[in-house]
C-alpha positions as CSV (number, residue, x, y, z in Angstrom):
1,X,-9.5,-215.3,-199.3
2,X,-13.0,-212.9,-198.6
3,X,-14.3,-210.9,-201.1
4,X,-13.7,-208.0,-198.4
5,X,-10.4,-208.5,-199.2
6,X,-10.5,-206.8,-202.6
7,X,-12.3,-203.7,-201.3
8,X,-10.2,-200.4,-201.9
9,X,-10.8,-196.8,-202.0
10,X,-11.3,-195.1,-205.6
11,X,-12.1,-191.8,-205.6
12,X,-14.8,-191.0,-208.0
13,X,-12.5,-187.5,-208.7
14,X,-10.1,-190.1,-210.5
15,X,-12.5,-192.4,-212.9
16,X,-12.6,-190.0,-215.8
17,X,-16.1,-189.7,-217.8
18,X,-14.7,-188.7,-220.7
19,X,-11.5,-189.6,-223.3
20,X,-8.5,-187.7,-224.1
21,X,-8.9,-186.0,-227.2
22,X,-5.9,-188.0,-228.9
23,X,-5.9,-191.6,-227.8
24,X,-2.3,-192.0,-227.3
25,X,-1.9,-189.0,-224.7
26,X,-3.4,-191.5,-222.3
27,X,-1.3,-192.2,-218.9
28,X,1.0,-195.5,-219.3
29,X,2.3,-197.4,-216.1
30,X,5.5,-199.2,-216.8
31,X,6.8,-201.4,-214.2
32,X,10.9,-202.4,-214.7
33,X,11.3,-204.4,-211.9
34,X,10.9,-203.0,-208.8
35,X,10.7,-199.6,-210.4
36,X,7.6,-197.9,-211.2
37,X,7.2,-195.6,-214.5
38,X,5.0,-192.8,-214.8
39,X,5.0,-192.7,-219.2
40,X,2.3,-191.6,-221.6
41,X,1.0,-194.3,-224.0
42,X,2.5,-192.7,-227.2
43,X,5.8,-193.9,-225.8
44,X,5.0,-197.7,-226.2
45,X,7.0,-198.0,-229.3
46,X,10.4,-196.9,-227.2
47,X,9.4,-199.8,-224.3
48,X,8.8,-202.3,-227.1
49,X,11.8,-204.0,-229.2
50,X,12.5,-205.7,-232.8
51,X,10.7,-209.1,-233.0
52,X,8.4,-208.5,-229.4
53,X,4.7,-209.4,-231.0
54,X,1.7,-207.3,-229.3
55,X,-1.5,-209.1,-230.0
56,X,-4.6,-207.3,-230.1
57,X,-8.4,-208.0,-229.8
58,X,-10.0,-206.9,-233.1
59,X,-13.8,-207.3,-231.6
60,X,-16.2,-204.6,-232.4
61,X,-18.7,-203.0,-229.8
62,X,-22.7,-203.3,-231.0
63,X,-25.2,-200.9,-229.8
64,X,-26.1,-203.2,-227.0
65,X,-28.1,-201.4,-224.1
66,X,-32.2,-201.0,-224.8
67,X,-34.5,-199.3,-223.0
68,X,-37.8,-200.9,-222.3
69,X,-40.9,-200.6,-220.4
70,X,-42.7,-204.0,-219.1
71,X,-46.7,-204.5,-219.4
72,X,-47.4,-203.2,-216.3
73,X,-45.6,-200.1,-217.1
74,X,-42.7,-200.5,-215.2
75,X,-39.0,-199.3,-216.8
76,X,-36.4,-202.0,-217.9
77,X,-32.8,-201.9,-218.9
78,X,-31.6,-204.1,-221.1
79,X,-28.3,-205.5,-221.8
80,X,-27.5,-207.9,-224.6
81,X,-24.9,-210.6,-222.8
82,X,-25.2,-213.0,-226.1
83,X,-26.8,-213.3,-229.7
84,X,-27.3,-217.0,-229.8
85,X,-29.9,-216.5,-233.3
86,X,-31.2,-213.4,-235.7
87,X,-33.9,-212.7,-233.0
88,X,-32.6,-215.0,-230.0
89,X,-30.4,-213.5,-227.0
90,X,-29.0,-213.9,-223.6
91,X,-29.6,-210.6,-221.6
92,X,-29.3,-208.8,-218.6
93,X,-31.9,-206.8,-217.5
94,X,-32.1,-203.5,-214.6
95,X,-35.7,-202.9,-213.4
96,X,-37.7,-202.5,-209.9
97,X,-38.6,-206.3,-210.5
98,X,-37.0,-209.0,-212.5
99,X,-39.0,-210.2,-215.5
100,X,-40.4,-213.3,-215.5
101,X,-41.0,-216.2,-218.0
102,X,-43.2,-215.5,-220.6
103,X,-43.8,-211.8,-220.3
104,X,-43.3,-209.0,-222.8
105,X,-41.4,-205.9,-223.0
106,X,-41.9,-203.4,-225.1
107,X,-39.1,-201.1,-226.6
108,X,-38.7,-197.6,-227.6
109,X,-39.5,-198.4,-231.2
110,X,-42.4,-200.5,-230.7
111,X,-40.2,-203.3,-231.3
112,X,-41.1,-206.4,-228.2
113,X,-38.9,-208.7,-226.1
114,X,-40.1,-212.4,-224.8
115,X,-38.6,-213.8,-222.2
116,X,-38.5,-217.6,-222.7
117,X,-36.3,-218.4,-219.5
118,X,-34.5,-217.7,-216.6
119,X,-31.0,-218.8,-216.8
120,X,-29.3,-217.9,-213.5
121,X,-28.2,-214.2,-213.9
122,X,-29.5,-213.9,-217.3
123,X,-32.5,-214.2,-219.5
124,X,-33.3,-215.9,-222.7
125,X,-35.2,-213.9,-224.7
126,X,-36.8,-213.9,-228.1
127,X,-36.8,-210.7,-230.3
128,X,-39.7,-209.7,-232.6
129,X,-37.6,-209.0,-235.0
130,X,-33.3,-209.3,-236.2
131,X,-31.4,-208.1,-233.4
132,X,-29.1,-206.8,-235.4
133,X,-31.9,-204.3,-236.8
134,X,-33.2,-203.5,-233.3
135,X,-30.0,-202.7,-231.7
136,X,-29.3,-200.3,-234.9
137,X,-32.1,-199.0,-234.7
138,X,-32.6,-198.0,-231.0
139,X,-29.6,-199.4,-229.2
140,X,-27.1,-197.2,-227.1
141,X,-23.4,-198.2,-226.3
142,X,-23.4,-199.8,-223.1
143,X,-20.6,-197.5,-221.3
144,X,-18.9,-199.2,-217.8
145,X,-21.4,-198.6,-215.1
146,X,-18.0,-196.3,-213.1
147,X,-19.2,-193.7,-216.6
148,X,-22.4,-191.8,-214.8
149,X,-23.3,-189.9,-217.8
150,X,-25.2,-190.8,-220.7
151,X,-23.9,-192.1,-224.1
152,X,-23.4,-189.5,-227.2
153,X,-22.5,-189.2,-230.2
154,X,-18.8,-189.2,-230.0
155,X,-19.0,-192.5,-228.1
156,X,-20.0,-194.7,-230.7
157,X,-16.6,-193.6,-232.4
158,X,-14.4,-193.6,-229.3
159,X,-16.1,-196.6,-227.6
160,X,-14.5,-198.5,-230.2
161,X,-10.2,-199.4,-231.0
162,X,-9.1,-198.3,-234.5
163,X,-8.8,-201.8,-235.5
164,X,-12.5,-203.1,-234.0
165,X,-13.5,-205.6,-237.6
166,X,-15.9,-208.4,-236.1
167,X,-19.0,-207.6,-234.1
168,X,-19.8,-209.2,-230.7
169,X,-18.5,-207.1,-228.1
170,X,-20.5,-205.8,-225.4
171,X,-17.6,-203.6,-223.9
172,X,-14.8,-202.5,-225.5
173,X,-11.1,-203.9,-225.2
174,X,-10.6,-201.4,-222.9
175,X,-6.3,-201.1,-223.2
176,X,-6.6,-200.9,-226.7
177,X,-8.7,-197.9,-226.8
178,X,-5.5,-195.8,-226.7
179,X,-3.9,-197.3,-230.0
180,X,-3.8,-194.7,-233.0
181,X,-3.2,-196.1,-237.0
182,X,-0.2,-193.7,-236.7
183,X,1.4,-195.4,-233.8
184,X,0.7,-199.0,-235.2
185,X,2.6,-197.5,-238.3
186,X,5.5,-196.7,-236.0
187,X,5.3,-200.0,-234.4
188,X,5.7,-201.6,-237.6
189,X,8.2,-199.9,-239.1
190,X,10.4,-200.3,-235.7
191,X,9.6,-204.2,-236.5
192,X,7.4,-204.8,-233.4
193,X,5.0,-207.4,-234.5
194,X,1.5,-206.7,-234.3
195,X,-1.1,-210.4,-234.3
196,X,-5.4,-210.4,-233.8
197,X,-7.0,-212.6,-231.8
198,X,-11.3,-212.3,-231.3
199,X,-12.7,-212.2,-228.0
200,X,-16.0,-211.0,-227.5
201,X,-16.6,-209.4,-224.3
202,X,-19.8,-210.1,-222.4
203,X,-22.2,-208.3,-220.2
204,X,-20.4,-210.8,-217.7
205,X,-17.7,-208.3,-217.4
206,X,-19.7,-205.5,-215.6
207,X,-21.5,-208.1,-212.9
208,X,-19.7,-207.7,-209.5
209,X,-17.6,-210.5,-208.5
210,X,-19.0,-212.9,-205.7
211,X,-18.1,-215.4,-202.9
212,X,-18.8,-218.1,-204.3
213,X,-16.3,-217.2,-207.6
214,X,-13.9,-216.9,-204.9
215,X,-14.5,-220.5,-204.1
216,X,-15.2,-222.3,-207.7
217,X,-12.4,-220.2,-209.1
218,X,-14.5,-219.8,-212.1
219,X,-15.9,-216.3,-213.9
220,X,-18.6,-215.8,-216.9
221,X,-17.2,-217.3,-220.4
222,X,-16.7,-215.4,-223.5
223,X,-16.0,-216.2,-227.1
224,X,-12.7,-216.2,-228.1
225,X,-10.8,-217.3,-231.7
226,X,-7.4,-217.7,-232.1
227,X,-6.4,-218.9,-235.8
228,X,-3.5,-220.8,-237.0
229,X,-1.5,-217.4,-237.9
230,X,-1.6,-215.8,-234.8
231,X,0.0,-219.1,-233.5
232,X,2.6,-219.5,-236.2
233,X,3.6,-215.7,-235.2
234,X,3.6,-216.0,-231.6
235,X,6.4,-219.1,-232.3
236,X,8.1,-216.5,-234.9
237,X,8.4,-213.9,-231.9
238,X,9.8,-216.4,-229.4
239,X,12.2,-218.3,-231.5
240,X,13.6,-214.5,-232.6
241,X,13.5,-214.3,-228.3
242,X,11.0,-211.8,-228.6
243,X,8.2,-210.7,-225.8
244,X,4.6,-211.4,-226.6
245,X,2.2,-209.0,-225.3
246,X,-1.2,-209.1,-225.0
């Protein structure tokens, strides 16, 4: 298998740069064997049964995208891939030329970045002060690269699922953007099971994929927990010969 063979034609007419107003009038595509469902996402409850258990990603997006300029004056994107300590990351960076070891960028709010090392796609870097304050302070939500327009307010509210608890993301869950509270509600009260599993998604997700991925079979890790109740309901759902959805 090439990585030719995964090229297809999206028309740029059809990525949309903006939500729906209501979450749950997204498009659904339901597949029923060898039929194919055109449904809208506020419809879920009526695919879903008694005892089937959806589990759902309850990672929260930070602020995660800095803009920076290097000593020399040239412009730097950053993206945070990793917070590995208070003031210690693994990033990704966009400029004319790639930083190297041991020099400095300088952020928006006078804040600095060191890098320390070059780890294959990504740099290690060394904050001057908490991330955490940094990327509240000055960071923007890193929208998919396929969004060409630049972050607002609205975003940092949208950009995020209604049940987003535990910070780490660096994308959103993307399918459960289109949950509501009120259609969780409706789940629940039908007696679809709903379970949360963390998985932190990093900047690994936006890198194109490459031959030699192809060949290793092998993609960028993330953080994931599962706990000991998701697992006890996931054996509920199938011993009641329920479906578990992810």
């Amino acid at each position: 298998m090439k990585l030719r063979d995964y090229y297809f034609d999206l028309p740029e007419r059809l990525i949309a740069q903006k939500p729906k107003k209501k979450r749950v009038t997204s498009k659904l595509l339901y597949v029923r064997g060898n039929v194919i469902h055109d449904r809208v996402f506020s419809e879920l409850p009526e695919i879903l049964t008694k005892n089937d258990l959806v589990v759902l990603n309850d990672t929260k997006v930070i602020p995660s995208r800095l803009f920076g300029k290097k000593t020399t004056g040239g412009r730097v994107e950053i993206l945070i891939e990793r917070i590995i300590d208070k003031d210690i990351a693994l990033v990704q960076t966009k400029s004319n030329k790639r930083p190297q070891s041991g020099s400095l960028i300088k952020l928006e709010n006078r804040e600095s970045i060191k890098v320390l090392s070059i780890e294959r796609d990504f740099l290690r870097v060394k904050f001057s002060s908490p991330i955490i304050n940094i990327l509240n302070d000055v960071g923007n939500i890193p929208l998919p690269p396929y969004i060409k327009r630049i972050p607002n307010a609205e975003d940092k509210k949208r950009y995020q699922t209604v049940f987003a608890k535990k910070l780490g993301a660096v994308a959103a869950p993307t399918a459960g953007l289109h949950f509501d509270r009120r259609l969780l509600t409706e789940m629940q009260k039908k007696g679809i099971q709903i379970g949360m599993i963390t998985l932190h998604i990093g900047a690994g997700t936006f890198m194109p994929l490459r031959e030699e991925q192809l060949k290793t079979k092998r993609l960028h890790k993330e953080h994931v927990i599962v706990d000991e109740g998701l697992c006890r309901k996931i054996e509920h759902a199938t011993s009641k010969g329920g479906r578990v959805a992810t």
